[in-house]
C-alpha positions in Angstrom: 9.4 20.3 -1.4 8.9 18.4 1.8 6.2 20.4 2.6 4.5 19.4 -0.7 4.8 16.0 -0.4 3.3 15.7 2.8 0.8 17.9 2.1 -0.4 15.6 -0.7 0.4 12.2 1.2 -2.2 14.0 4.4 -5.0 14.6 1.1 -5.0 11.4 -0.1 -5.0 9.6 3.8 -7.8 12.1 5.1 -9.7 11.1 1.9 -9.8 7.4 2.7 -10.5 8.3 5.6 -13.9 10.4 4.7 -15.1 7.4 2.2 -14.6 5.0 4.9 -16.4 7.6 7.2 -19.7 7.7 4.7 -19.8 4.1 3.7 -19.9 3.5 7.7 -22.4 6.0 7.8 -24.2 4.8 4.9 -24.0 1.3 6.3 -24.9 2.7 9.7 -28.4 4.2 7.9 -28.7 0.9 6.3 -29.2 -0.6 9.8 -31.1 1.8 11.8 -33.5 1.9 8.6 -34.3 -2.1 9.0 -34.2 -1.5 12.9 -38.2 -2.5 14.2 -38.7 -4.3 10.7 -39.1 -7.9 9.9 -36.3 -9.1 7.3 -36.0 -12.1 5.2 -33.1 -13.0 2.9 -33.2 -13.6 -0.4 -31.3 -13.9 -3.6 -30.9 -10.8 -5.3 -29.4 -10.9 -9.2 -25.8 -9.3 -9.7 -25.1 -9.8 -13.0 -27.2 -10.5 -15.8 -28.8 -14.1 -16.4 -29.3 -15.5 -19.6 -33.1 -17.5 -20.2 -32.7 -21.4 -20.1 -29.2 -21.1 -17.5 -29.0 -24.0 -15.3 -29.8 -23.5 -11.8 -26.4 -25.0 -10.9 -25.1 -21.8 -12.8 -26.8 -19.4 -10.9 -24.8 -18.6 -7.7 -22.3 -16.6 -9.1 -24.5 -14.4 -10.6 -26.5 -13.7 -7.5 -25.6 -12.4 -4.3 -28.0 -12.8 -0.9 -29.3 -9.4 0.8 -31.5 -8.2 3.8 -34.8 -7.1 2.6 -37.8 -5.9 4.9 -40.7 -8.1 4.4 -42.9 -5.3 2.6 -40.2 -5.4 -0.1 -40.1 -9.0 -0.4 -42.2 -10.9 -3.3 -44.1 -13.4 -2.2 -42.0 -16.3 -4.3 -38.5 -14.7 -3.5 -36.2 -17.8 -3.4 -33.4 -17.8 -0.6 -32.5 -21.8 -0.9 -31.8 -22.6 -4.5 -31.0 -26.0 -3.8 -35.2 -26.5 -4.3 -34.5 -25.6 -8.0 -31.4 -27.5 -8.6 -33.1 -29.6 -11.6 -34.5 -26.2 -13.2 -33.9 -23.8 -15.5 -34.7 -20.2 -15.9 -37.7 -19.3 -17.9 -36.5 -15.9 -18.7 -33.3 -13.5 -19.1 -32.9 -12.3 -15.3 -31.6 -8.4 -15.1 -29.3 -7.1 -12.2 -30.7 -6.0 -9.0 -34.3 -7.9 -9.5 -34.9 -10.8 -6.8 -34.7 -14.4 -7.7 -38.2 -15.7 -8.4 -39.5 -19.2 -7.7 -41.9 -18.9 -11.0 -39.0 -18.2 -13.2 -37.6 -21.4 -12.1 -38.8 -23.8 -14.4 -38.5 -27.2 -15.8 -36.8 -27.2 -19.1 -38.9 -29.2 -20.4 -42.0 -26.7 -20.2 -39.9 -24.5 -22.5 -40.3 -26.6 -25.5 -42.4 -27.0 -28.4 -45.4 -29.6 -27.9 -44.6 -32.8 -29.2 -40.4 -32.1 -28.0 -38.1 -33.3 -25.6 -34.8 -31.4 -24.8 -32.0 -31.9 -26.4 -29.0 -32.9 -23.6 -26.1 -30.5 -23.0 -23.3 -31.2 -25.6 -25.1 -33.4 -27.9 -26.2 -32.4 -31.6 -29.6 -32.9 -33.2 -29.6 -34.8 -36.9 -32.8 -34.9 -38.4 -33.7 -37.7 -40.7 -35.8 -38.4 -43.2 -37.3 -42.1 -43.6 -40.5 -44.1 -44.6 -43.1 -45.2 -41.9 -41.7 -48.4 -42.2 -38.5 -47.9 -41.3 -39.6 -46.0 -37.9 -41.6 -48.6 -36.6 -44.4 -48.0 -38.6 -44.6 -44.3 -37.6 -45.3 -45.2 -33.9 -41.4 -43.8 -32.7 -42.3 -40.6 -30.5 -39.7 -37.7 -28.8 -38.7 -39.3 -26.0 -38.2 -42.4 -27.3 -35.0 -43.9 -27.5 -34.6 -46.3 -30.4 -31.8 -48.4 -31.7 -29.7 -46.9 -35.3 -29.5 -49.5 -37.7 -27.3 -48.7 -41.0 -27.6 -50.7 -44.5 -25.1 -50.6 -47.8 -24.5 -51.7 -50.8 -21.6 -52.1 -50.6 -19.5 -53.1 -46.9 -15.8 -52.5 -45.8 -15.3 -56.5 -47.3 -17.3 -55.2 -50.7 -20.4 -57.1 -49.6 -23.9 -55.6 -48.8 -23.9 -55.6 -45.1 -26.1 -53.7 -41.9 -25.3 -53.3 -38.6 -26.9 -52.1 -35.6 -25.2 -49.0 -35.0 -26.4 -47.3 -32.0 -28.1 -48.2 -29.0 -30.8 -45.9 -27.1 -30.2 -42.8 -29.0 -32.8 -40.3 -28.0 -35.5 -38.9 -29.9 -35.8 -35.2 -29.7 -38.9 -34.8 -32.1 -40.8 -36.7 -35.0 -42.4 -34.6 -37.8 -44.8 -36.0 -40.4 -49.0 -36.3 -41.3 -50.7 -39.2 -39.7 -53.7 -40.3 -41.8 -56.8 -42.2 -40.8 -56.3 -46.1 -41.0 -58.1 -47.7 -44.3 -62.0 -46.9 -44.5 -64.0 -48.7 -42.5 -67.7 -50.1 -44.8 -70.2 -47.8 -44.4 -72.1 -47.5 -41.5 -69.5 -48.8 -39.4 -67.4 -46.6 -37.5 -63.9 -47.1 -37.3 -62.4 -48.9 -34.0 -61.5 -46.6 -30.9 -58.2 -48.3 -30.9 -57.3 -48.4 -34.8 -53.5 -47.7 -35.2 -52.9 -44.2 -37.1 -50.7 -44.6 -40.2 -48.2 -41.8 -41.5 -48.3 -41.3 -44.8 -45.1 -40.6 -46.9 -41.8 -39.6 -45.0 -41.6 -39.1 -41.4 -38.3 -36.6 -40.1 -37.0 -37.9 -37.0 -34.7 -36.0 -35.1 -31.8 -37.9 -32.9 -30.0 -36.6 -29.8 -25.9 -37.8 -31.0 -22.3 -37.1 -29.9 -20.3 -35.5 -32.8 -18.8 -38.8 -34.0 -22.3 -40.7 -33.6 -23.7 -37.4 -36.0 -21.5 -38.2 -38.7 -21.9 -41.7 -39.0 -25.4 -40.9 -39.1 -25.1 -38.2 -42.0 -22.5 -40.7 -43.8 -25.6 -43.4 -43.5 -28.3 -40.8 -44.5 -26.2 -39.9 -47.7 -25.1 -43.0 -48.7 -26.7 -45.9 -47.3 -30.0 -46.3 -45.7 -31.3 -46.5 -42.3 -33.6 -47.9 -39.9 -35.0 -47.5 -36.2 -35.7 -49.2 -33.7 -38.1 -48.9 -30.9 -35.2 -49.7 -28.0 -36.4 -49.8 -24.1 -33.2 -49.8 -21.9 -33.5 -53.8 -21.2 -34.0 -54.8 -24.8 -31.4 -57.1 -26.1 -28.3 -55.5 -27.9 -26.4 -57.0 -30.9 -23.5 -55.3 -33.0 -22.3 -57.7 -34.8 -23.5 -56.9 -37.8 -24.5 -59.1 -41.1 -23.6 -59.4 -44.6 -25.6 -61.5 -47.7 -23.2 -64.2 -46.8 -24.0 -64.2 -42.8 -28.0 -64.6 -43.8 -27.6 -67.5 -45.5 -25.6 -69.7 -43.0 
């Protein structure tokens, strides 16, 4: 029975032993194969990368190797802190090197006439008159000021308040139409303002609780924007019928 056992425990040491014996080996080939060649390392991926992951996310999905300079593309990345503002422009599969053109700004991924939407934040899209978005002039990228109106106010009196302060526009849908016509023979001015016609959708970056005040004002109030630069003057006060008349 002895015999057995130590039979077995001498099989399972000497095959450790052999697969530490061919991974040195292996390792060994690996070496003497990059002998005499020029190497550069680079960022291999390890595990699969989704399109649009953060650059700040990438590490643990990479790992660095050795690579001879024939083997090495020409925009192999080996320093991602160059990218740290950038996204990747496609899904990245395991054992491909990290390239410098798949390293984009988000920004480049989006529809003309868009601006991302920040991480954690919803989009609400909607829909008002020209005249409520500063005459149709509001543009993604914007940030504007919410303003909500009702009836009918928490002390039973019709009251608005400004809301919101620089919320972010992600995108503004609607058809722009040529100003009035100009008499005939006379061509319209190079500067003339372009007028939307009928309802323009605007679509706001919020918070969870800023999205359902906005949807609560959307279905049963009405609301306004504002075109708000980051030094304008903020008010949230608020004012009923009784307030405008003082």
């Amino acid at each position: 029975m002895k015999v057995r056992v130590l039979a077995a425990v001498m099989a399972v040491v000497l095959a450790v032993v052999g697969a530490l014996l061919v991974a040195g080996y292996v390792s060994a080939a690996d070496e003497r194969a990059l002998q005499g060649l020029e190497t550069k390392e680079v960022y291999v991926v390890a595990t699969e990368v989704p399109a649009e992951t953060p650059v700040s996310d990438l590490e643990e999905h990479l790992t660095k190797e050795q690579l001879p300079m024939k083997a090495v593309s020409g925009d192999a990345v080996n320093d991602l802190s160059e990218f740290k503002d950038r996204v990747t422009a496609v899904t990245l599969k395991p054992g491909e090197q990290v390239l410098a053109s798949r390293l984009v700004d988000l920004q480049s991924l989006q529809e003309p006439g868009t601006v991302a939407l920040p991480k954690g934040f919803h989009e609400v899209t909607v829909q008002l008159s020209a005249d409520r978005v500063v005459g149709g002039q509001v543009k993604a990228g914007d940030t504007v000021g919410v303003f909500a109106s009702f009836d009918e106010g928490p002390d039973g009196k019709k009251a608005t308040e400004l809301v919101y302060h620089e919320v972010l526009v992600t995108s503004v849908q609607g058809a722009p139409t040529a100003t009035a016509e100009e008499p005939e023979g006379k061509a319209p001015a190079a500067d003339a303002p372009v007028v939307p016609e009928g309802a323009l959708l605007a679509t706001l970056a919020l918070n969870a609780a800023e999205a359902e005040k906005v949807v609560f004002a959307a279905e049963f109030g009405t609301i306004w924007l504002s075109n708000e630069p980051e030094d304008v003057e903020k008010n949230d006060s608020g004012v009923t019928m009784e307030d405008f008349f003082k």
